[in-house]
VEXDREN-2710 file (C-alpha; in Angstrom, 1 decimal):
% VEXDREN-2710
k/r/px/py/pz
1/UNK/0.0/0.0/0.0
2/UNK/1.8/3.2/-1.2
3/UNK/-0.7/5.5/0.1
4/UNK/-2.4/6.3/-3.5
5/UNK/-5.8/5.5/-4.9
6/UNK/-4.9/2.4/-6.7
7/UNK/-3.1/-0.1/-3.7
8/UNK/-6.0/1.2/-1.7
9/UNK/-8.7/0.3/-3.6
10/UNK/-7.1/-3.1/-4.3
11/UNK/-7.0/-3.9/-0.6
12/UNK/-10.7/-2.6/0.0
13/UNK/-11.9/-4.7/-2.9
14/UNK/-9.9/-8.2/-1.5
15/UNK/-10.8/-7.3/1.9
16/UNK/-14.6/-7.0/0.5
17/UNK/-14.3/-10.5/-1.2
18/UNK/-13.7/-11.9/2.4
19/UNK/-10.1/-12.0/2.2
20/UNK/-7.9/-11.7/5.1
21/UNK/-6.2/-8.7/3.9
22/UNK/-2.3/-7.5/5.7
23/UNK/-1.5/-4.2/4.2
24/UNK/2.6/-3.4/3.9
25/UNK/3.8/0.1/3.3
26/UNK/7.6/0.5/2.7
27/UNK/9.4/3.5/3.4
28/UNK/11.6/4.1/0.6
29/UNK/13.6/7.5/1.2
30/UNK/13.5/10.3/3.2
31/UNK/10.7/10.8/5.1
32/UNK/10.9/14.7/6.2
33/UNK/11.8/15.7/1.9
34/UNK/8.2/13.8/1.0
35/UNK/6.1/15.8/3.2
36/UNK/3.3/18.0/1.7
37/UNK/4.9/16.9/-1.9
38/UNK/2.0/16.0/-4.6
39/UNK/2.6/13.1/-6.1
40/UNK/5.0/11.4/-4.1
41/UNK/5.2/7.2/-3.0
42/UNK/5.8/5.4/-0.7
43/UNK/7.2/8.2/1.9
44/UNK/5.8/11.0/4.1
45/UNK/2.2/11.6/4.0
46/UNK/1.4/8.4/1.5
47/UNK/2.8/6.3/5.0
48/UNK/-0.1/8.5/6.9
49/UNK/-2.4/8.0/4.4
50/UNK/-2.1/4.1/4.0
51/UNK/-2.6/3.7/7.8
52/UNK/-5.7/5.8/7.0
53/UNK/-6.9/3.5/4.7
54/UNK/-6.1/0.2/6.8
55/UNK/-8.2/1.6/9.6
56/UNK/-11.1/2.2/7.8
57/UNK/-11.4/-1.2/5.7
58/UNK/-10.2/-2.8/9.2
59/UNK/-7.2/-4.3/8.1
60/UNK/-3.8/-4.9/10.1
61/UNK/-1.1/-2.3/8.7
62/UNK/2.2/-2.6/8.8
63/UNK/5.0/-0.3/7.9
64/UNK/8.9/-1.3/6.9
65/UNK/11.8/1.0/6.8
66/UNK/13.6/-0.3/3.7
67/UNK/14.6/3.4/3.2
68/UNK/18.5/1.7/3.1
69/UNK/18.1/-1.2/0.7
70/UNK/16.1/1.7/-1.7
71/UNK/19.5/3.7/-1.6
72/UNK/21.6/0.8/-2.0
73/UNK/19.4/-1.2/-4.6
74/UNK/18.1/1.5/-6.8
75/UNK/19.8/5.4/-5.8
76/UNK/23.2/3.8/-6.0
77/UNK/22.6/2.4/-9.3
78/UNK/20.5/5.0/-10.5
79/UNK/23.6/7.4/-10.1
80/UNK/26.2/4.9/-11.4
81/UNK/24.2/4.8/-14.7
82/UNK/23.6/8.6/-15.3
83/UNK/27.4/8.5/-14.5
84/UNK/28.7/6.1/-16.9
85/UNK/26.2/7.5/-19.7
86/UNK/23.3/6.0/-19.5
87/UNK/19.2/7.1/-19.3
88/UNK/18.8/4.5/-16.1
89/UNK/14.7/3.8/-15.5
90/UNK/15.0/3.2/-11.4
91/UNK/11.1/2.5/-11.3
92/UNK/11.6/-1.0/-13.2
93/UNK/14.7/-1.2/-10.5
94/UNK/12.6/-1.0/-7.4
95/UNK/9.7/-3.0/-9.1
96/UNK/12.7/-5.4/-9.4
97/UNK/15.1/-5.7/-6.6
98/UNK/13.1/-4.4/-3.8
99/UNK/9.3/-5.1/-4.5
100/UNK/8.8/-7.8/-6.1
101/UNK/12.0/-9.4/-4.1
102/UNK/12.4/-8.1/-0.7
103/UNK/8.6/-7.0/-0.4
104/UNK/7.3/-10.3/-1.9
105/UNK/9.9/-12.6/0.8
106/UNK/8.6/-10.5/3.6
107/UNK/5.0/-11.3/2.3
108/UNK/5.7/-15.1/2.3
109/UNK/7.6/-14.6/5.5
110/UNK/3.9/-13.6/6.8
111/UNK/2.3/-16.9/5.4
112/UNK/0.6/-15.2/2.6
113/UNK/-0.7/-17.1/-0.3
114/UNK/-0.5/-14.0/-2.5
115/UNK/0.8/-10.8/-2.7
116/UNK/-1.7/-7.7/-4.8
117/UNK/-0.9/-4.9/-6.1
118/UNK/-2.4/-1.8/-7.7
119/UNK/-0.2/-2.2/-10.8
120/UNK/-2.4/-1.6/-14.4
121/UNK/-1.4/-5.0/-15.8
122/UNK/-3.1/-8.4/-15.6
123/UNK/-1.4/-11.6/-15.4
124/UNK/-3.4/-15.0/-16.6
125/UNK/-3.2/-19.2/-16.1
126/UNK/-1.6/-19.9/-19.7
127/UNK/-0.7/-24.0/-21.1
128/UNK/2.9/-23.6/-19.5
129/UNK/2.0/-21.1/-16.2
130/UNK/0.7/-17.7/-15.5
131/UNK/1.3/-15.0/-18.1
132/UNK/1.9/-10.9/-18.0
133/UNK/-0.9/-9.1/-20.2
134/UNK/-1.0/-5.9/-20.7
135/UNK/-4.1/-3.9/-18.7
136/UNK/-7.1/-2.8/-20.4
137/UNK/-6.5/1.2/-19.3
138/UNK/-3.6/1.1/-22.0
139/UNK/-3.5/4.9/-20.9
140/UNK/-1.9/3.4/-17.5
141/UNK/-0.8/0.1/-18.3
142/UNK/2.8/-0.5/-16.3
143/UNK/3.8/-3.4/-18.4
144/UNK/6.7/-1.5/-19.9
145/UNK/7.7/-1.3/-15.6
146/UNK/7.4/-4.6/-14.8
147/UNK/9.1/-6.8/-17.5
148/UNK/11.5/-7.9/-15.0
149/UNK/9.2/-9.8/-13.2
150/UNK/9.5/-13.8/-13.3
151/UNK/7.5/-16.5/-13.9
152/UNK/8.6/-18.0/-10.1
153/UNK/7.1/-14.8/-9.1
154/UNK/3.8/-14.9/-11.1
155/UNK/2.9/-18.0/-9.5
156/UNK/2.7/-15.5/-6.0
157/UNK/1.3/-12.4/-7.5
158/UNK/-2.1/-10.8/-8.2
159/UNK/-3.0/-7.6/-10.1
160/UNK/-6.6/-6.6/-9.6
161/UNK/-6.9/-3.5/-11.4
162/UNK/-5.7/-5.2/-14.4
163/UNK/-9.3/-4.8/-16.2
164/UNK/-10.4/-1.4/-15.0
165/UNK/-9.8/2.2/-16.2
166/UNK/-8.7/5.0/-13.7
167/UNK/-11.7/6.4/-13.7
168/UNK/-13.8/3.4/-12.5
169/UNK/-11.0/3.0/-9.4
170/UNK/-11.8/6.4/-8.3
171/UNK/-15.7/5.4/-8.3
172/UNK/-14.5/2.5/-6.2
173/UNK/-12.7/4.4/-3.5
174/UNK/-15.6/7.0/-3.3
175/UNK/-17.9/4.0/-3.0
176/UNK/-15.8/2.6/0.3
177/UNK/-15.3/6.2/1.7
178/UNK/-11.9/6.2/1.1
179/UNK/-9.8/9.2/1.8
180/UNK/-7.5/9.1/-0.9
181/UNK/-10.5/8.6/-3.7
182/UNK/-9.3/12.3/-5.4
183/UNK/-5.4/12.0/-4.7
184/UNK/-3.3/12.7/-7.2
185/UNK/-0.7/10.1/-9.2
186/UNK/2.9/9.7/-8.3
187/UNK/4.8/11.6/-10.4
188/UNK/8.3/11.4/-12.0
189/UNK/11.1/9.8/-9.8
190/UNK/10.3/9.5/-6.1
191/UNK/13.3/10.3/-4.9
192/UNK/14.0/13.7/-7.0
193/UNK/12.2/15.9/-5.5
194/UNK/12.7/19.0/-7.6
195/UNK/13.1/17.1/-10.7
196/UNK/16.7/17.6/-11.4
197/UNK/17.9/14.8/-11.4
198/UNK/21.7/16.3/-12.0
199/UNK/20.9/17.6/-8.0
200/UNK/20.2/14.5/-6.7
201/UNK/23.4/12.3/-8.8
202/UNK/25.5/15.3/-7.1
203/UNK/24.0/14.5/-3.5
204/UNK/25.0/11.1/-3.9
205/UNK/28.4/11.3/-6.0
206/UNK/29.8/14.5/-4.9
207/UNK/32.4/15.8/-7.4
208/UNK/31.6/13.0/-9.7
209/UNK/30.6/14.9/-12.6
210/UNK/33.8/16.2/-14.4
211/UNK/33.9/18.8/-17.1
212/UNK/34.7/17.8/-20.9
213/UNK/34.1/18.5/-24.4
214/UNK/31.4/18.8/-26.3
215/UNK/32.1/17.3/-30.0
216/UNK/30.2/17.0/-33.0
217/UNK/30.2/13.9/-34.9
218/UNK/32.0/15.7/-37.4
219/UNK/34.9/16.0/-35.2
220/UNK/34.7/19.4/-34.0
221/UNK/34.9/20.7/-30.9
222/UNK/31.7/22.9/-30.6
223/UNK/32.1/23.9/-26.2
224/UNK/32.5/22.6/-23.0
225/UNK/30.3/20.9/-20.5
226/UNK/30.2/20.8/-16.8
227/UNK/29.4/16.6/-16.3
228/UNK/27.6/14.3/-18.9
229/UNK/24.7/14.1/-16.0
230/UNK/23.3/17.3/-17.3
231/UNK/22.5/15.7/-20.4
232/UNK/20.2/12.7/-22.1
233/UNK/20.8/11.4/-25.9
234/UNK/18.4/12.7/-27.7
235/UNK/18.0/16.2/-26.0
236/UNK/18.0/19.1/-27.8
237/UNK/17.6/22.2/-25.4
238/UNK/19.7/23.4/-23.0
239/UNK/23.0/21.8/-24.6
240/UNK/25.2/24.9/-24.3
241/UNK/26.3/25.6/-28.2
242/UNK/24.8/26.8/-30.8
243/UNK/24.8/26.5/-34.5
244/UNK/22.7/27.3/-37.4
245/UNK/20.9/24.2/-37.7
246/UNK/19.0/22.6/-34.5
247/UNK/21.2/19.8/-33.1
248/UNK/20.9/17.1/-30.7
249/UNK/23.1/14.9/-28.0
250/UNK/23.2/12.0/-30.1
251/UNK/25.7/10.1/-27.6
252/UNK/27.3/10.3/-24.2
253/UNK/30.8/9.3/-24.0
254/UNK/31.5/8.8/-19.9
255/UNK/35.3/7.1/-20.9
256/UNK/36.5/10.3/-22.5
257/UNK/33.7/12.9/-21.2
258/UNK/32.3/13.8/-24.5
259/UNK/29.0/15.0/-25.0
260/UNK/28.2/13.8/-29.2
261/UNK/26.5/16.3/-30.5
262/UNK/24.6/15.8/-34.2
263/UNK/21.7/16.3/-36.4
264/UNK/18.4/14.7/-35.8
265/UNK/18.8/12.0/-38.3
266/UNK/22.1/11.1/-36.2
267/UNK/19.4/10.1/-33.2
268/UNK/17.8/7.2/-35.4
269/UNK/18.6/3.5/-33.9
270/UNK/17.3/0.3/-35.9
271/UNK/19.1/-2.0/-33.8
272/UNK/19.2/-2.3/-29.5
273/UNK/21.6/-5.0/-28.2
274/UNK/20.2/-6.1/-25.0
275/UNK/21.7/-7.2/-21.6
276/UNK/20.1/-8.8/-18.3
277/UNK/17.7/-10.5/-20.6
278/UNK/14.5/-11.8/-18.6
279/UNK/12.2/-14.3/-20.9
280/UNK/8.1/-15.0/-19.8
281/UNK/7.3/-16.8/-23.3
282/UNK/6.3/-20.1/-24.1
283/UNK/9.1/-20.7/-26.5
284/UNK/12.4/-21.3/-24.7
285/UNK/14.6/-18.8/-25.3
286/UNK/17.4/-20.4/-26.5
287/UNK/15.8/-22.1/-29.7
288/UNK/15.0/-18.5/-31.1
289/UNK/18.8/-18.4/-32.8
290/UNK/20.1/-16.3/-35.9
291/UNK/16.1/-16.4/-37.6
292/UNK/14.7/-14.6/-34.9
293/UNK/11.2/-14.2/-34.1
294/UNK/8.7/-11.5/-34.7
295/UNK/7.7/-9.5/-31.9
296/UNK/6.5/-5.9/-31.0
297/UNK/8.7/-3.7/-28.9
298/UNK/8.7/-1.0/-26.6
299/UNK/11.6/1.7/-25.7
300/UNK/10.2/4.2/-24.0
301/UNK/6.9/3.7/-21.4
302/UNK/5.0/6.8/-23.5
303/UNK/5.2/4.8/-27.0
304/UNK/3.5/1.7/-28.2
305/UNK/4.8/-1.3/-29.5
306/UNK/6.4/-1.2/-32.4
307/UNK/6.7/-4.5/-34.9
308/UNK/10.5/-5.9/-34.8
309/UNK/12.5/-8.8/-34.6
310/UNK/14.1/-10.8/-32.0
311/UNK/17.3/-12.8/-32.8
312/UNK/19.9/-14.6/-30.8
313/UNK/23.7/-14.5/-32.0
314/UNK/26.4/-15.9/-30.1
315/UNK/24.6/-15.3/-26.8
316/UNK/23.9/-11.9/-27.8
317/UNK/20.6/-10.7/-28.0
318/UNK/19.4/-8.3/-30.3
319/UNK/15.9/-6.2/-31.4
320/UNK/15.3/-5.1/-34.4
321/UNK/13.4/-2.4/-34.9
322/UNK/11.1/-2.1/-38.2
323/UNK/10.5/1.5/-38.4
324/UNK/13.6/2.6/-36.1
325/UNK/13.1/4.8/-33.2
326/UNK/15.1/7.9/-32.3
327/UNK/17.2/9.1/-29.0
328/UNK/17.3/5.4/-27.7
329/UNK/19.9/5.3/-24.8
330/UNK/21.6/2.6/-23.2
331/UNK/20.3/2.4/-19.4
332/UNK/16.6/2.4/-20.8
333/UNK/14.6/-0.7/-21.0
334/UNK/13.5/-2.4/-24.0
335/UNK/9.9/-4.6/-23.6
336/UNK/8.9/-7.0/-25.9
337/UNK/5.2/-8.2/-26.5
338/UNK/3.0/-10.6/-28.4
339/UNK/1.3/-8.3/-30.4
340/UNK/1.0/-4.6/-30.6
341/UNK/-2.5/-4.2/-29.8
342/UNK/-5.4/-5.0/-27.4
343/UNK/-4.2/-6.8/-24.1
344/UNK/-1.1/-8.5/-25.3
345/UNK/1.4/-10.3/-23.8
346/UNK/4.0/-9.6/-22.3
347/UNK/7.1/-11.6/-23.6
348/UNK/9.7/-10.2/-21.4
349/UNK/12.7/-8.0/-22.3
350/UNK/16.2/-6.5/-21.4
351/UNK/18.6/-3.4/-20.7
352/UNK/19.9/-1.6/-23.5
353/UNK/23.5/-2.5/-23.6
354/UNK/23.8/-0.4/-27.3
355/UNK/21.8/1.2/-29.4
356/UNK/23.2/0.9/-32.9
357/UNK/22.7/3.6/-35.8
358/UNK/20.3/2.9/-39.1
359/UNK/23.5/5.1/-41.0
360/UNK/25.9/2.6/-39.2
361/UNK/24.7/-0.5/-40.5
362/UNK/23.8/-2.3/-43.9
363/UNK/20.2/-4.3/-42.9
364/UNK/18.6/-6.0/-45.5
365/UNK/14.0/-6.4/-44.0
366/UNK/15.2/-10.1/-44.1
367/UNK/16.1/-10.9/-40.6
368/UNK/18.0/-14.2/-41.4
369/UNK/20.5/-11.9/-43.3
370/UNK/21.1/-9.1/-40.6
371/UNK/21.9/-11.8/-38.2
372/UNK/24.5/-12.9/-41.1
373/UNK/25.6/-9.4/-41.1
374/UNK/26.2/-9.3/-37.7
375/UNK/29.8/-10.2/-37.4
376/UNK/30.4/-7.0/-39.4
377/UNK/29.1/-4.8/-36.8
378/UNK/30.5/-3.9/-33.8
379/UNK/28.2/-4.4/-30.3
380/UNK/30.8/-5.1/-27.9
END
């Protein structure tokens, strides 16, 4: 329960069925920064209003100071990434490593025989197990968040707002009197507050960002930059030079502080290798090989699946994209589904380890031959 509309309607709703409902609240980060924010989780007023909620459904309520395992688990990381160049996504991170790990052990730990959650996504009994489907508010579907959940874990968890809108939760709180009926969503990042997110990588790596250059991919030397955490690839404001033409951080080089400036048709990627692969389809993943398979993909959480192909070289796994997408960054999270419509499912996906240029490569549509082409491009 992370104080919002949605956890709390979920544990009205089971508690109406005649469940015997525990409600868990984690305390993620610091307490005394959340209070009176809009749109925070899982800190400050959300803990207040969570125990709120547990008293008037009468339900025991329990809260747990993981505020140190958040740090080490997702902060840390999330720093490390913007730091070595990436576009880190720490909400799949805490999904991952602290609730649907740490959170779901402490909910066995209890005896439960499931753990809920107000997550827009549905999950299904399939031939081989449960499945991941996409929820039917496609608006607020969280499947692109949650990829890294496993089958093991499935088998344990339970999404019941999987086939509602937003609209019909709200009726539902309002129906059990609950105070949170009108709150408004979590926004953003949790844990930057002011939405800088170069303020909080400074908090937490002090002198870690280190001045360097800022080249075009011609060559030239266009400026200078004060740390590679003040930019993302594909940003085009804000950069610090100026030329006659708009231009674009098409790459972030942390090795030699470089800040790749280009065009826009520098930013187009028809290839993503990825890394930290997790696989929730029926075919085992080893069998898909150089042929590939078709799927629809996701790289960012605010675009829908695209068609592409998924192919298996050497160990390596790698998307590719029909249509291309632009300013793809490694450190984001690519998602692959069954379809690209309706409530599909979810087949899994990875980190991206590189994103690889349309100019930089010669790709036949055939994907039998790019996977033949492959050993003539560099993804190491």
């Amino acid at each position: 329960m992370s104080g919002g509309v949605d956890s709390s309607v979920v544990a009205a709703l089971l508690k109406a069925e005649g469940y015997d409902v525990v409600g868990i609240t984690l305390q993620l980060y610091d307490h005394g920064e959340a209070v009176g924010r809009k749109g925070a989780c899982c800190a400050g007023q959300d803990i207040h209003d969570a125990r709120r909620v547990a008293e008037k459904i009468g339900i025991p309520h329990y809260v747990l100071d993981y505020e140190a395992r958040f740090a080490d688990s997702v902060m840390d990381d999330f720093a490390n990434s913007y730091l070595s160049g990436e576009t880190p996504v720490p909400c799949i991170m805490c999904n991952q490593k602290i609730k649907f790990k740490d959170m779901l052990d402490t909910a066995r730990d209890l005896g439960a025989d499931a753990m809920a959650t107000g997550h827009y996504i549905s999950s299904r009994l399939g031939d081989d197990g449960w499945e991941l489907v996409r929820a039917k508010d496609h608006d607020r579907d969280q499947s692109y968040f949650l990829f890294t959940t496993t089958k093991d874990q499935l088998d344990f968890l339970r999404f019941p707002l999987g086939d509602l809108h937003k609209s019909e939760v709200r009726d539902i709180a309002n129906e059990h009197g609950l105070s949170v009926a009108e709150k408004a969503d979590s926004q953003d990042i949790c844990f930057v507050p002011t939405g800088k997110y170069s303020q909080v990588i400074e908090k937490l790596r002090p002198g870690a960002a280190e001045p360097g250059d800022i080249v075009h991919v011609d060559g030239r030397v266009l400026g200078r930059h004060e740390g590679i955490i003040n930019y993302t690839v594909g940003q085009r404001r804000g950069i610090g030079v100026a030329l006659g033409d708009p231009i674009y951080v098409v790459e972030l080089d942390a090795v030699n502080k470089k800040v790749i400036v280009g065009p826009r048709d520098c930013l187009s990627t028809k290839i993503v290798e990825l890394r930290d692969v997790n696989w929730l389809g029926s075919q085992a993943i080893e069998e898909i090989g150089e042929e590939g398979i078709p799927v629809y993909a996701r790289v960012r959480s605010t675009q829908p699946p695209q068609a592409a192909t998924l192919l298996c070289r050497d160990g390596r796994f790698l998307v590719e994209l029909h249509t291309g997408e632009d300013g793809v960054s490694p450190g984001q999270a690519c998602v692959l589904y069954e379809d690209g419509q309706g409530r599909s499912r979810i087949l899994g996906g990875g980190w991206i380890k590189k994103a690889i240029a349309a100019s930089d490569i010669d790709i036949n549509d055939d994907a039998s031959a790019f996977a033949k082409n492959q050993t003539e491009v560099s993804i190491n």
